[in-house]
C-alpha positions in Angstrom: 181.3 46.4 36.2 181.3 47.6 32.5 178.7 47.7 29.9 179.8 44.2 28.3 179.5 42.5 31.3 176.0 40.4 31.1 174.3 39.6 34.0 173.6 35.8 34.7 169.5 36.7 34.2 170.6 38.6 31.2 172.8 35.4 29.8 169.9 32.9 30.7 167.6 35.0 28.7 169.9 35.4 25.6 170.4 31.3 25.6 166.5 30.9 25.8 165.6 33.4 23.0 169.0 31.5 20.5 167.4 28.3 21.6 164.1 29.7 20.4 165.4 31.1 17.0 167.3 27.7 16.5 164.6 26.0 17.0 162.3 28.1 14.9 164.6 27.5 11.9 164.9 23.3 12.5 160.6 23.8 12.0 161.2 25.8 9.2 163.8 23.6 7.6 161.2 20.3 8.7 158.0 22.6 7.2 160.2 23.3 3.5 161.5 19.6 3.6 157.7 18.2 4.1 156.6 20.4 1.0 159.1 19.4 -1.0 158.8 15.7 -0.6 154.8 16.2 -1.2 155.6 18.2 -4.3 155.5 16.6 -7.9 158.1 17.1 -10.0 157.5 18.3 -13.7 158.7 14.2 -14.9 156.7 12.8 -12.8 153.7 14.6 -13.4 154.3 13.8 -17.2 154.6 10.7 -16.3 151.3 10.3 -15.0 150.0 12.2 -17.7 151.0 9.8 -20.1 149.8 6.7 -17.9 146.7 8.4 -17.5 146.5 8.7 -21.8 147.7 5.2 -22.7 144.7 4.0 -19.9 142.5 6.0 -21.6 143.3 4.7 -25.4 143.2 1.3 -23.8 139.7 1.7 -22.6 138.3 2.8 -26.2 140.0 0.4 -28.1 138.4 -2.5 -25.5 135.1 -0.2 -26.2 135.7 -0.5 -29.9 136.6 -3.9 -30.1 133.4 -4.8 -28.6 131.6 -2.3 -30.8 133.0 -4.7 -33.3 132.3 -8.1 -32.0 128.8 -7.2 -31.2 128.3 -5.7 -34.8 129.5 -9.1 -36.4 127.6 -11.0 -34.3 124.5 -8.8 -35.1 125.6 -9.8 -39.2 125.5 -13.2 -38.4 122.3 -13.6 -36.6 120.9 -11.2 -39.7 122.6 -13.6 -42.3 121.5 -16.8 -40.5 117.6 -15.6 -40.2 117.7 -15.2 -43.5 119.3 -18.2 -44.4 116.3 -19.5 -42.2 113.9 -17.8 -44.4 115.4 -19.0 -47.7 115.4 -22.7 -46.7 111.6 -22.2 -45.3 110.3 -20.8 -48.7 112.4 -23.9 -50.2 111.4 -26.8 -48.7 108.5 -26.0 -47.1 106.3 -28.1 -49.5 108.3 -31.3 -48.8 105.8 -33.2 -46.9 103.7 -32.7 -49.5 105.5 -33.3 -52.5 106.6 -36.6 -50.5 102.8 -37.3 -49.9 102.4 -36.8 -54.0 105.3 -39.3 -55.1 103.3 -42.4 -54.2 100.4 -41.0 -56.4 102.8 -40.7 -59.6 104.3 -44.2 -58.5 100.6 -45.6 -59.2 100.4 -43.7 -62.3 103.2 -44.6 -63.7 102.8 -48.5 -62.7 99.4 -48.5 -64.0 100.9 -47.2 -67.5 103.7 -49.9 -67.2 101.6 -53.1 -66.2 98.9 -52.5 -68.5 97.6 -54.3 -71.5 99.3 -51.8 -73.9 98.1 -54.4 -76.9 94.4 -53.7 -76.0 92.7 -51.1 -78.5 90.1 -50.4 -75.7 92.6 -49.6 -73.0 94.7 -46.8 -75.3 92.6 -44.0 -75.0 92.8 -44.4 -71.2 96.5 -45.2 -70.9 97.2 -41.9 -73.2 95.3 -40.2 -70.6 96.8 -41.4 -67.7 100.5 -40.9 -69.5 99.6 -37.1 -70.1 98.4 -36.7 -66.2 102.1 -38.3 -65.2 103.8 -35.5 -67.6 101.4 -32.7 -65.9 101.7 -34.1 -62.8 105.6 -33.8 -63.1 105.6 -30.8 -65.0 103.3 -29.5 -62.2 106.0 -30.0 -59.3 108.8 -29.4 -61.0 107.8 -25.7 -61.0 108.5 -25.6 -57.3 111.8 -27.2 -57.2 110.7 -31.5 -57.6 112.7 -33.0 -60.2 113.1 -36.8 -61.0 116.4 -39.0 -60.3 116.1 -41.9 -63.1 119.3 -43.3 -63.3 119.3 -45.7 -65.7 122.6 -46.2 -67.2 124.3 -43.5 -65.2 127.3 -44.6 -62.5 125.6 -45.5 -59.2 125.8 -42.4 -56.5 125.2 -43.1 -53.1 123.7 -40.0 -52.0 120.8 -40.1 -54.8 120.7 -44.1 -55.3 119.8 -47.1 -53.3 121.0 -50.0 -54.1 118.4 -52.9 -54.4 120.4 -55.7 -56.0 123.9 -56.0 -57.8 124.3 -58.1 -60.9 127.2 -59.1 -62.9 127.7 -57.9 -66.3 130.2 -57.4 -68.7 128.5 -55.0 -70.7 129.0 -51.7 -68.4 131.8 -50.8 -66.0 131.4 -51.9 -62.3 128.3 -49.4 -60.4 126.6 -48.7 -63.2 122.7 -48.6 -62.7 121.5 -51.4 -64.9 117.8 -50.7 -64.0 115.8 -48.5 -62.3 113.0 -49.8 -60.1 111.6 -46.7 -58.6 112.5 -43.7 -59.5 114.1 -40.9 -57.0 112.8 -37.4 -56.1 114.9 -34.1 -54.7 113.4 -30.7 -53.8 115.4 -27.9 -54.8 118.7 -30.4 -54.4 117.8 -31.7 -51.5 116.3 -35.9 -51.5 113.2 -36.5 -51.0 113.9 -40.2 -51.5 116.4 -42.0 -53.3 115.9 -44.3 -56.8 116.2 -47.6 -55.9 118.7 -49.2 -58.4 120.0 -52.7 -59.5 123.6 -52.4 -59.7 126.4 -53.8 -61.9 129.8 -55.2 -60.6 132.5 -57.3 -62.5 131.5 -60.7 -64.0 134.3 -63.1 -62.5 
């Protein structure tokens, strides 16, 4: 038998060990296909990257946005408090200025339905006519001023009307007469003149 002449044991232990290396090299293949698929390539990571960024501006300009809101809301509640305050200070005395018009109403009507003839009474009625202007001159300081009407065109946000007449004197809604005079407090009413009205004679 020559030298090239394999035995059967040394031919079965030549197809174990090329069996072995074969299948050493399908794990090795398998191993370098595995890390490759569980590899990122340089796109894709950049890709992330930029996801990753535009998630991140996203969340600050929701953060600012509400940085925003909660700033104007903060300017509102600061501009109505002191709107609060202003109308407070305004028309705080206007129970009591409406408390004072019934006293200037007798004042006035005890200048009106007096005996202006009588020499005795003049000295009196002077007096009571220059506590009516102090009285009035008084409240208008803080904001009371008078609504007297008379002659003007009838409003109904200051005026009440009483009665309407017909006339061909004035234009239709003019105040022909005045029979108690209105009060406002710093623009607002405190109560309304109560007016005879005019409309067309037919």
């Amino acid at each position: 038998m020559s030298e090239q002449t394999k035995s059967p044991e040394q031919e079965v232990e030549l197809n174990e060990e090329l069996e072995q290396m074969q299948a050493d090299v399908e794990a090795a293949v398998e191993a370098a296909d595995t890390h490759e698929s569980e590899e990122v390539s340089p796109e894709a990571e950049i890709a992330m990257l930029y996801a990753e960024l535009e998630d991140a501006k996203q969340t600050i300009a929701n953060q600012k946005d509400s940085v925003v809101r909660a700033a104007a809301d903060v300017d509102n509640i600061r501009r109505r408090a002191a709107q609060d305050v202003e109308k407070a200070h305004k028309f705080a005395l206007e129970k009591f200025a409406n408390e004072l018009l019934p006293v200037i109403d007798n004042l006035e009507r005890a200048i009106e339905f007096s005996d202006k003839e009588n020499e005795t009474l003049k000295p009196l009625l002077e007096g009571i006519d220059m506590t009516v202007k102090s009285f009035n001159d008084a409240v208008a300081k803080f904001g009371v001023e008078i609504v007297n009407p008379q002659g003007e065109q009838f409003n109904p946000e200051f005026h009440q009307a009483m009665s309407i007449q017909p006339s061909n004197d004035v234009t239709p809604n003019t105040v022909l007469a005045v029979m108690q005079k209105g009060y406002t407090l710093n623009g607002r009413l405190l109560r309304p003149a109560m007016v005879m009205v005019s409309k067309a004679a037919e």
